[in-house]
MARBAVO-234498 format. One line per field, with one value per residue (C-alpha): y, z, x negated; residue in three letters; residue number from 1. Coordinates in nm, 4 decimals, decimal comma. Layout:
py = c(Y/...) .
pz = c(Z/...) .
px = c(X/...) .
aa = c(ala/...) .
i = c(NUM/...) .
***
This chain:
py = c(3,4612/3,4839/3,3476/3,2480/3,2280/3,0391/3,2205/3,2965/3,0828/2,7438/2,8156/2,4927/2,6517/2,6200/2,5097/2,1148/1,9362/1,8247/1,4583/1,5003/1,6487/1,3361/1,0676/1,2943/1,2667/0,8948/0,8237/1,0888/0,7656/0,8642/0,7080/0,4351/0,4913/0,2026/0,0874/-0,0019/-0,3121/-0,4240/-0,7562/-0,7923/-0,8259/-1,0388/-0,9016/-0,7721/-0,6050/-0,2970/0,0144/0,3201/0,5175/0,8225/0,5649/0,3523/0,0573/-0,2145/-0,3602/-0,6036/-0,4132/-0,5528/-0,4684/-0,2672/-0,0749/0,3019/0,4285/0,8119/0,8609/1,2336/1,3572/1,1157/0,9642/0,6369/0,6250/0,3021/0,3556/0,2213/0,2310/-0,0046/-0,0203/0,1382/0,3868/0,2738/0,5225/0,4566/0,6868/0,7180/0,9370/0,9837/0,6803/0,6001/0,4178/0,0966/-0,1498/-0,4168/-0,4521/-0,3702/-0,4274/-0,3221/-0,2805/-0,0057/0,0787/-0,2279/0,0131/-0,1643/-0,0119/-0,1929/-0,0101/-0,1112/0,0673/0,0735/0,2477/0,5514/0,5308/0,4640/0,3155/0,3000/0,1731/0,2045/0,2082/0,3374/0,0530/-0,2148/-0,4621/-0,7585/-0,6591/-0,6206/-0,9315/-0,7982/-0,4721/-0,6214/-0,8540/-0,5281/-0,3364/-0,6818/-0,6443/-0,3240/-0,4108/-0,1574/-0,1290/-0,3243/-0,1340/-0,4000/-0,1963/-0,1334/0,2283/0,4928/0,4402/0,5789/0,3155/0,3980/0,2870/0,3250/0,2099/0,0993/0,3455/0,4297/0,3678/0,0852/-0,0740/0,0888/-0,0808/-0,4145/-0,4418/-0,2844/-0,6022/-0,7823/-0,5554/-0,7646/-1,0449/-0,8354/-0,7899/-1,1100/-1,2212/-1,0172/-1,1226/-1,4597/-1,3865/-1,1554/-1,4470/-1,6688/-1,4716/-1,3514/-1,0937/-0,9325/-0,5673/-0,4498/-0,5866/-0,4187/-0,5834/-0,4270/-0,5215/-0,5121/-0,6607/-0,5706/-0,7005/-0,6253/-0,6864/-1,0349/-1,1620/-1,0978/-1,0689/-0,9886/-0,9904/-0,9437/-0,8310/-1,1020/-1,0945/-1,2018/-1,5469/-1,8156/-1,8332/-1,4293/-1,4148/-1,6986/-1,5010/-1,1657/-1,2684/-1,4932/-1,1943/-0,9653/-1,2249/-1,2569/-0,8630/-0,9028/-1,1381/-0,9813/-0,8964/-0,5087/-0,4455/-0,4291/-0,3128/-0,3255/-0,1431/-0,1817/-0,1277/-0,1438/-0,0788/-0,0245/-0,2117/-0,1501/-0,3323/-0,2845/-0,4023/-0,0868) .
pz = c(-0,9238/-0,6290/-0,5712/-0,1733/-0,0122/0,2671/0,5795/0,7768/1,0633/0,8004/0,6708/0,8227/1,0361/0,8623/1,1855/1,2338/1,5640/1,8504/1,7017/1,3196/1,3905/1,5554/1,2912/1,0415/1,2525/1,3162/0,9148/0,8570/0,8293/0,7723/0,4732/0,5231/0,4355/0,2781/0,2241/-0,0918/-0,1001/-0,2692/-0,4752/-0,5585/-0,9087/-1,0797/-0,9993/-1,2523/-1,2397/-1,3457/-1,3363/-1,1980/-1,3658/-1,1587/-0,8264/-1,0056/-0,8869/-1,0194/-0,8256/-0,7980/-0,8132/-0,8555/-1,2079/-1,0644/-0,8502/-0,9880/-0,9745/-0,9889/-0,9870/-0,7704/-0,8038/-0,5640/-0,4294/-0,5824/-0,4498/-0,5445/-0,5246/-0,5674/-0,3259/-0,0629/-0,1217/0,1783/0,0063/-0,0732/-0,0367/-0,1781/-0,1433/-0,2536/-0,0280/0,1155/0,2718/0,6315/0,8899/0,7804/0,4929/0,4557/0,4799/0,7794/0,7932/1,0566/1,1651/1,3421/1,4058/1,1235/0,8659/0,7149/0,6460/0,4569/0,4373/0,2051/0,2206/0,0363/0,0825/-0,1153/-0,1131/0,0734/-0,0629/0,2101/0,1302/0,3636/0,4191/0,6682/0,8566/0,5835/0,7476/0,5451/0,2812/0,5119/0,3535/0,0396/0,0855/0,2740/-0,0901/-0,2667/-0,0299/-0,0359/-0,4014/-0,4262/-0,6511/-0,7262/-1,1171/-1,0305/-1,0683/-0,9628/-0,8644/-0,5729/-0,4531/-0,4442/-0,1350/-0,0193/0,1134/0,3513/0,2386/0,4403/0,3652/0,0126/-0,2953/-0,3406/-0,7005/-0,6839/-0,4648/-0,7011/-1,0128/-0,8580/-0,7480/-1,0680/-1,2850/-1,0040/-0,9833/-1,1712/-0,9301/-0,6364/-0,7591/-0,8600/-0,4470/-0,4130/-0,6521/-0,5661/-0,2171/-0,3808/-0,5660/-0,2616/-0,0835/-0,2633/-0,0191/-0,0594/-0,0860/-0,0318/0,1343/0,3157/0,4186/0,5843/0,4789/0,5778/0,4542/0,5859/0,6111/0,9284/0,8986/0,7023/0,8315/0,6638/0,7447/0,6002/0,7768/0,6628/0,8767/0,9245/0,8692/0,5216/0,3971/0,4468/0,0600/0,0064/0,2789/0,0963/-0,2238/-0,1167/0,1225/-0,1524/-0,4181/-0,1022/-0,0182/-0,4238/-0,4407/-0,0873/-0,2020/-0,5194/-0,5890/-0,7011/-0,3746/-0,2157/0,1302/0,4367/0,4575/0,5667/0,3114/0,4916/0,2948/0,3297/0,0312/-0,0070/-0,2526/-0,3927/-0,6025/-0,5920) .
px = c(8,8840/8,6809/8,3337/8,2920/7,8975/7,8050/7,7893/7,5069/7,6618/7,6551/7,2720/7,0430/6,7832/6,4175/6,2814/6,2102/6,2778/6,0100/6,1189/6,0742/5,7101/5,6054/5,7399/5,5608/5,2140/5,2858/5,3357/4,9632/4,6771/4,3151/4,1626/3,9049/3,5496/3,4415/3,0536/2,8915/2,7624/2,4580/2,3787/2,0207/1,9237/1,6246/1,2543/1,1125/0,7225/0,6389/0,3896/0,4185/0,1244/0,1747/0,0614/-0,1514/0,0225/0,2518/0,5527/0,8660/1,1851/1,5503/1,6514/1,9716/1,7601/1,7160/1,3129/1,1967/0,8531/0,7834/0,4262/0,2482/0,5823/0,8067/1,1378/1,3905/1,7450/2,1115/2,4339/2,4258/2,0633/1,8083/1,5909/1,2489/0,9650/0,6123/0,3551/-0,0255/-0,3088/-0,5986/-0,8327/-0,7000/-0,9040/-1,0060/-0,9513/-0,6477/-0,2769/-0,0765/0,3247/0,5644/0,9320/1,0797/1,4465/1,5590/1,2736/1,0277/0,6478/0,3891/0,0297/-0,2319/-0,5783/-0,8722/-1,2155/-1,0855/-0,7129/-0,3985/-0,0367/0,2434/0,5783/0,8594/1,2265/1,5205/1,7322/1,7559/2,0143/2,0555/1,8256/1,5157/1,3343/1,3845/1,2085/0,9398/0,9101/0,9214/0,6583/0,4410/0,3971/0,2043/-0,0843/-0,3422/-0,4567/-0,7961/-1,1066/-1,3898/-1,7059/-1,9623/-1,9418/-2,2321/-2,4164/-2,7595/-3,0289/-3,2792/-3,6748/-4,0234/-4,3156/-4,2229/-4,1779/-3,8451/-3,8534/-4,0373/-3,7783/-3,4751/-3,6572/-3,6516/-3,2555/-3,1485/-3,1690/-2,9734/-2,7155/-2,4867/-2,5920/-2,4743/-2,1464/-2,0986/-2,1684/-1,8631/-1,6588/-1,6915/-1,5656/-1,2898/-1,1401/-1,1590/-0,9418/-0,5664/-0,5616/-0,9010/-0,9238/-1,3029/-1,5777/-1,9194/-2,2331/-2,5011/-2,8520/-3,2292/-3,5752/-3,9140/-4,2443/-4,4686/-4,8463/-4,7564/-4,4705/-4,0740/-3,7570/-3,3908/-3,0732/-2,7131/-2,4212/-2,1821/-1,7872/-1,8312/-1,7726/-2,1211/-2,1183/-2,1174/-2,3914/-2,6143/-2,5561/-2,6618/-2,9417/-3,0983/-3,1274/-3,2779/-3,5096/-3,6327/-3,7138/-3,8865/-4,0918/-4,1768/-4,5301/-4,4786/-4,3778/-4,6943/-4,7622/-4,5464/-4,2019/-3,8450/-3,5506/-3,1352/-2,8631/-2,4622/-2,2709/-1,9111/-1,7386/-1,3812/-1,1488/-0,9527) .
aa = c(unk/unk/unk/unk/unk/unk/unk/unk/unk/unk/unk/unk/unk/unk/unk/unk/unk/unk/unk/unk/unk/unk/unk/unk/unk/unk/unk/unk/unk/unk/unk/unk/unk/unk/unk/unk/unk/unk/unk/unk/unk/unk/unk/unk/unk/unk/unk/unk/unk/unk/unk/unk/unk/unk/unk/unk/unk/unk/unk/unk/unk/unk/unk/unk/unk/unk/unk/unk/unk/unk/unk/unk/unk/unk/unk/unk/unk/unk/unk/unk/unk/unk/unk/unk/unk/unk/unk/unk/unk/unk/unk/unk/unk/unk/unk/unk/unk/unk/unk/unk/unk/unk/unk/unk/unk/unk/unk/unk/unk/unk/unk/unk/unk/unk/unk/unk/unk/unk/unk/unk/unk/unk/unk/unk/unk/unk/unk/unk/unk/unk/unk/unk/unk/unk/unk/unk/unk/unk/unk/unk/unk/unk/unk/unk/unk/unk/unk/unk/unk/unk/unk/unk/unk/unk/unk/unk/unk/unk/unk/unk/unk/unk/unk/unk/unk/unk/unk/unk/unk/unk/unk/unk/unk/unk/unk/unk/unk/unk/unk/unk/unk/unk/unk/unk/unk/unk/unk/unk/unk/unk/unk/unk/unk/unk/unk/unk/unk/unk/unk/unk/unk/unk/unk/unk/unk/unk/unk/unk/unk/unk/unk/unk/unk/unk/unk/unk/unk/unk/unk/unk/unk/unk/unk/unk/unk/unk/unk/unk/unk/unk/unk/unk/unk/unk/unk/unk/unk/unk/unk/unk/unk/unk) .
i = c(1/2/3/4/5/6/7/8/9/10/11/12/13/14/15/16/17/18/19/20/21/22/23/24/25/26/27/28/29/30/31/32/33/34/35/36/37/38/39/40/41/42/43/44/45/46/47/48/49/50/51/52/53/54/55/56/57/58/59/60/61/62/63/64/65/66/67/68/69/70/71/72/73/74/75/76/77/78/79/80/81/82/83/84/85/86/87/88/89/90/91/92/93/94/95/96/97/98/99/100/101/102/103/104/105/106/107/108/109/110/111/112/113/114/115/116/117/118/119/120/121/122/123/124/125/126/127/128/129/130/131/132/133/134/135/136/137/138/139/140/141/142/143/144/145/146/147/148/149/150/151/152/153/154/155/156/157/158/159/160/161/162/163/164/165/166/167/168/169/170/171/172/173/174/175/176/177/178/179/180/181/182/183/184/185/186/187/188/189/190/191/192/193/194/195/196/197/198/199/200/201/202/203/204/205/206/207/208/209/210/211/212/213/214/215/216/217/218/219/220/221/222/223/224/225/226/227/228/229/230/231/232/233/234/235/236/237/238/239/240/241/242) .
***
């Protein structure tokens, strides 16, 4: 019996032709990169100890607190950062866009909170709801300041604001609930009396009832009649809720 093999001059060459490489490359498709797409879920509030702040989040949104730093996250979702620092210049809120971002800034006499996004596209109104609700833990309280006295003893003076200083704060708080977006609040003000005659002033910016409030307890230790003598008292008062 005999076994025959294919000659070499039968064997298919290995090589393919100029017009089998090009249907292959025609057939080749990239795959398409699709984008995740986002739904919002419900607000819900919550705190975020390590930024002593509370805030509306979607429920589906992810939220890892690092060090002084919040960021909120899900696909399809722009990243939310909110951070806490130092006091900038000034006391309020201040919002802004830039390149479809969104940046909210809320300072107080002591601290800073700044929440702010990359492009957010469709969901830009919904960060700016999420950066709007940055709420401080309140802390209601007039800060340390020094007041400047001549003429009058120092501790005379001190003795007679101390039993108003409830009376002071509540000027301010009055204005604070006035206002829903109050944040802190300063006043400068004087008293003297010259040879007789009295005066006190209060720096204006702060509403006519505050003013009334403050200038009526000045004007009731002016008048007093420990503080004998003439002298001159001014004062800073910052007050916060923050």
């Amino acid at each position: 019996m005999f076994i025959r093999t294919p000659s070499a001059s039968r064997q298919l060459p290995l090589t393919l032709s100029f017009a089998a490489l090009l249907s292959l490359s025609c057939k080749k498709e990239e795959a398409q990169v699709t984008e995740p797409t986002y739904t919002p879920g419900a607000l819900e509030t919550k705190r975020f100890d390590a930024l002593d702040l509370s805030l509306s989040v979607p429920n589906n949104v992810t939220a890892q607190e690092k060090g002084t730093e919040l960021l909120l996250e899900a696909p399809g979702f722009p990243t939310v950062t909110i951070s806490i620092g130092e006091k900038g210049n000034g006391v309020g809120r201040m919002s802004s866009t830039g390149s479809g971002g969104i940046t909210v800034k809320m300072m107080g006499p002591e601290k800073t909170w700044m929440c702010k996004s990359g492009p957010a596209g469709t969901h830009k109104e919904l960060v700016k709801s999420i950066c709007d609700s940055m709420k401080p833990t309140e802390n209601p309280r007039i800060l340390p300041t020094e007041c400047k006295v001549e003429g009058w003893d120092d501790k005379v003076v001190k003795g007679l604001f101390m039993p108003h200083s409830k009376d002071i704060a509540g000027c301010f708080e009055a204005g604070a609930k006035a206002d829903p977006k109050f944040i802190s609040a300063s006043v400068s003000a004087s008293m003297n009396r010259n040879a007789g005659s009295t005066s006190s002033s209060l720096s204006t910016g702060q509403p006519a009832a505050v003013q009334d409030c403050l200038k009526a307890i000045f004007e009731k230790v002016r008048d007093d009649p420990a503080l004998a003598g003439d002298g001159s008292y001014s004062c800073n008062l910052t007050y916060t809720l923050y």
